[in-house]
N, C-alpha and C positions, 0 to 999 in steps of 0.2 A: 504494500500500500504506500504512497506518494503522499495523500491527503486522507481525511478522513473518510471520504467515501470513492475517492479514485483510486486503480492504482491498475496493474499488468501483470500477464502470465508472460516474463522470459521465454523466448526459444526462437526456434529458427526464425519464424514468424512472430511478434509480439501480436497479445492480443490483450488491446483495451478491458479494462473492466472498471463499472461505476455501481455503487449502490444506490438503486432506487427505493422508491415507499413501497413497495409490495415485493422487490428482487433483483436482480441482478442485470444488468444490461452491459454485452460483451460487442465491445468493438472490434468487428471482424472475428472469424473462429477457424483459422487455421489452415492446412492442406488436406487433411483428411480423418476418417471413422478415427485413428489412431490419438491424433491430437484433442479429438474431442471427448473421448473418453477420461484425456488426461484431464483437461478443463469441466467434465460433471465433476470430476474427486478432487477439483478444487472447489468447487462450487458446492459440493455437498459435505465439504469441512469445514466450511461456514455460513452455514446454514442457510443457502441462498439460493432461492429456485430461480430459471434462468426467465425473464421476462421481455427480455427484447435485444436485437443483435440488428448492430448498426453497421454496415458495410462501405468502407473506405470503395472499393472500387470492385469489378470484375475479374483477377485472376484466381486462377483455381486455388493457388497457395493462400489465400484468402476468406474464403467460403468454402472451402470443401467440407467441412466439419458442420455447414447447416443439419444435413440431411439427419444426422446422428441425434445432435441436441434438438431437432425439432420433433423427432421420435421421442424424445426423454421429456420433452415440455411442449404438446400438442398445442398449448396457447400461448407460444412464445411471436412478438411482433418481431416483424423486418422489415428494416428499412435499407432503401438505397438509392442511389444517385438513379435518375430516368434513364439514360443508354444502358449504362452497368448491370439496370432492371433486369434488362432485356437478358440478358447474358446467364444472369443468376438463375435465370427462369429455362434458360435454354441455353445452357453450356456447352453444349454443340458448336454455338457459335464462333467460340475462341479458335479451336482447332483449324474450324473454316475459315477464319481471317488471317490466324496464320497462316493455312496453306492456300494467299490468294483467292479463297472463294469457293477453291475446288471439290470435293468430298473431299474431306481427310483421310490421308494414309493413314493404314492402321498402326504404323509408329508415331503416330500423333497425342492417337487416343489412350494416352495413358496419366496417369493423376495428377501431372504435375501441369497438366493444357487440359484435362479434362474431368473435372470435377463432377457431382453426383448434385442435379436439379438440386431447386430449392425456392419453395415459394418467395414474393417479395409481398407485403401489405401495403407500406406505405412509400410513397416514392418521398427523397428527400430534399430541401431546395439547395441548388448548388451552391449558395450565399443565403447566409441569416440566420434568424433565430428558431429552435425549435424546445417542443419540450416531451421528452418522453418520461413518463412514470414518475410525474414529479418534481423531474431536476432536467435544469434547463442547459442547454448547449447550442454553441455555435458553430457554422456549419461554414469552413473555409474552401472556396473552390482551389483546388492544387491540380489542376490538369495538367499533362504530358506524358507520363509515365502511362497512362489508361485516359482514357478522352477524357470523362466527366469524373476523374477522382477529385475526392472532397478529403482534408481534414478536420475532427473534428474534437472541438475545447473542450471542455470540462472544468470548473475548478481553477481555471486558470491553466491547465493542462493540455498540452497540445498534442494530439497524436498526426501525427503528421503523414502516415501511410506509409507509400512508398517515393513519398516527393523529394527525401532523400536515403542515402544510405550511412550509416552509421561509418565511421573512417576505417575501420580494419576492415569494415566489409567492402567498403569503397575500392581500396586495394585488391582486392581477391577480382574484381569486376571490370576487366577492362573494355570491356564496349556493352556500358549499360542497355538496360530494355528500356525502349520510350515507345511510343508512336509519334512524338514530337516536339524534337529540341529546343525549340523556340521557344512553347509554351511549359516547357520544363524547366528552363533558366528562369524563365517570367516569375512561376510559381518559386524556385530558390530565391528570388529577389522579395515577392513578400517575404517568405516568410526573414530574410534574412533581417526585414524593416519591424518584423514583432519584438515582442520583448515578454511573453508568457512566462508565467514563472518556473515550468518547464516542457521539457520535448521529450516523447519518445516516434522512433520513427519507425516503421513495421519490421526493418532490420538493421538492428544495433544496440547501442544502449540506451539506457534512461538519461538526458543530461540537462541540466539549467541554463544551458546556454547552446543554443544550437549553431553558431558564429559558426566555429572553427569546422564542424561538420560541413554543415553550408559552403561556406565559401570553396572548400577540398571539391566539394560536388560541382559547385561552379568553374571551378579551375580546370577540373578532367572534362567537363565538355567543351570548354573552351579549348579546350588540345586536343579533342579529336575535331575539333570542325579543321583545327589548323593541318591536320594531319590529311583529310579528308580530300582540301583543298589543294593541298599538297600533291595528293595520286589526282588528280582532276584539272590538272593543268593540260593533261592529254586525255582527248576524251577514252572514256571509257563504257561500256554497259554498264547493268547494275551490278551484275554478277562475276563479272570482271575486278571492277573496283572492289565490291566485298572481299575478293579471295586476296587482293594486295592491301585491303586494309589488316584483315586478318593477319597477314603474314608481318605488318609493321608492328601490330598489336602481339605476335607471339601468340595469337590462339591459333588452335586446332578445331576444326569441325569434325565431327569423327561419327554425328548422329541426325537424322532427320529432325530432329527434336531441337538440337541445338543451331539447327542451318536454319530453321523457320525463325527461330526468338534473335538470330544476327543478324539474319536479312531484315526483319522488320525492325530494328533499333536503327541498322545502316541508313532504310528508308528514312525513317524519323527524324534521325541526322543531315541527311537531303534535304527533307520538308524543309526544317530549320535555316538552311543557308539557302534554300531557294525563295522562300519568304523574305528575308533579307539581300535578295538579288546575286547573292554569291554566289553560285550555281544558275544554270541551265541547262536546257535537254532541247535536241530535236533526231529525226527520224528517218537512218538513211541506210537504204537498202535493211531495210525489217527490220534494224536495231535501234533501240532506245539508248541514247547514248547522252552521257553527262558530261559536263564539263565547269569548267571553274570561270566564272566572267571576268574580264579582263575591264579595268577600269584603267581608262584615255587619260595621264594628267598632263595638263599644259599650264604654262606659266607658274609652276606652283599649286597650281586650283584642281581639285580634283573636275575632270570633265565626265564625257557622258560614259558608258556603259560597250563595251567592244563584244 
């Protein structure tokens, strides 16, 4: 416990917990059947039936653990952000967006992209105030990392999702997961402008100051754009550039699993510097091909765009 009535289950995933008037409400609940069993025998060592589970965003690692505790607490509410809805409801979905749309290979469908349904009740606002079971909270939009993820207060408490990564995790993660870097920085930049009394982020520690976290996050995507930019001076495909980003970054792809969660960060990464004009594409002889924009400077002055 943190405060009197907040506080978190440590692990690979953190997962929020507040005490409300009637019980327990769990922000986000984990990867799977596994995790959730651990969180009822925490729950049921202090004496707290589960009442309601507020979900940060869409990935399995996140909500896989509905399914179990809404068997163990038939009248447990959920809440979550409107797109995210969609997803929790039809977990199918993930798989299919990772793999461009397609049906998903059956190296897709396994727990950590495909999670076990889960109803949703209440949809949540991306921005403002809300109040479940008594105790009120504020509902921070953090998008990037999943379209419409939210953080959400408590107490003064900030759970922050997956807007960032705690720093040793930060390390271990060299081409983080987004859908989109632009709005990923954006979100690092609130929250770097708060001052909460503390932060926990879905994976890392608990800490009173999220500064030093933050900024590390803002740092490594600032050096993969430059890095990005760098392989994009000569056009490339997508799948081209991914396999020399990879190799500047020292990963290995080795798994269908792991090509879909790189290619769509790399994308996300694009989005980011294409939004910002730094990047473009056009389309010759059937390939989609990227390139880095070349900015004209004359007399000193930055000019137009080449």
């Amino acid at each position: 416990m943190i405060t009197k009535r907040v506080g978190y289950f440590p692990g690979h995933v953190n997962i929020g917990l507040v005490i409300g008037s009637s019980g327990a409400i769990l922000i986000d609940s984990g990867l799977d059947t596994q995790t959730a069993k651990k969180l009822k025998k925490g729950l049921d060592a202090i004496a707290q039936p589960l009442c309601a589970i507020i979900q940060t965003h869409a990935h399995a690692d996140h909500f896989g653990g509905n399914a179990y505790l809404l068997g163990c607490w038939p009248e447990t509410q959920v809440y979550a952000p409107p797109l995210e809805e969609a997803i929790i409801r039809y977990p199918i979905l993930e798989p299919i967006y990772l793999n461009m749309g397609a049906e998903p290979l059956s190296d897709l469908r396994n727990k950590f992209l495909l999670a076990q349904a889960s109803r949703v009740d209440h949809l949540l606002p991306l921005e403002g105030e809300i109040e479940i079971d008594g105790v009120p909270f504020s509902i921070l939009s953090l998008p990037g990392h999943s379209w419409q993820q939210v953080g959400v207060v408590c107490d003064d408490i900030c759970f922050a999702a997956d807007s960032y990564l705690g720093e040793e995790i930060l390390d271990k993660h060299k081409l983080p997961f987004l859908v989109d870097a632009h709005e990923t920085i954006a979100s690092l930049k609130k929250l770097l402008a708060s001052s909460y009394k503390g932060y926990i982020p879905g994976h890392g520690p608990y800490t009173t100051s999220s500064q030093g976290a933050v900024t590390k996050n803002i740092e490594l995507h600032h050096k993969i754009y430059a890095v990005i930019e760098d392989l994009l001076q000569e056009e490339n495909t997508l799948e081209e550039a991914l396999a020399r980003l990879c190799e500047r970054l020292h990963i290995s792809i080795e798994n269908a699993s792991s090509f879909v969660l790189f290619r769509t960060a790399f994308m996300g990464y694009l989005i980011g510097l294409h939004k910002q004009e730094r990047v473009g594409y056009r389309f010759v002889q059937n390939r989609w091909l990227w390139k880095k924009n070349e900015i004209v400077v004359q007399d000193g002055a930055e000019g137009a765009e080449r």
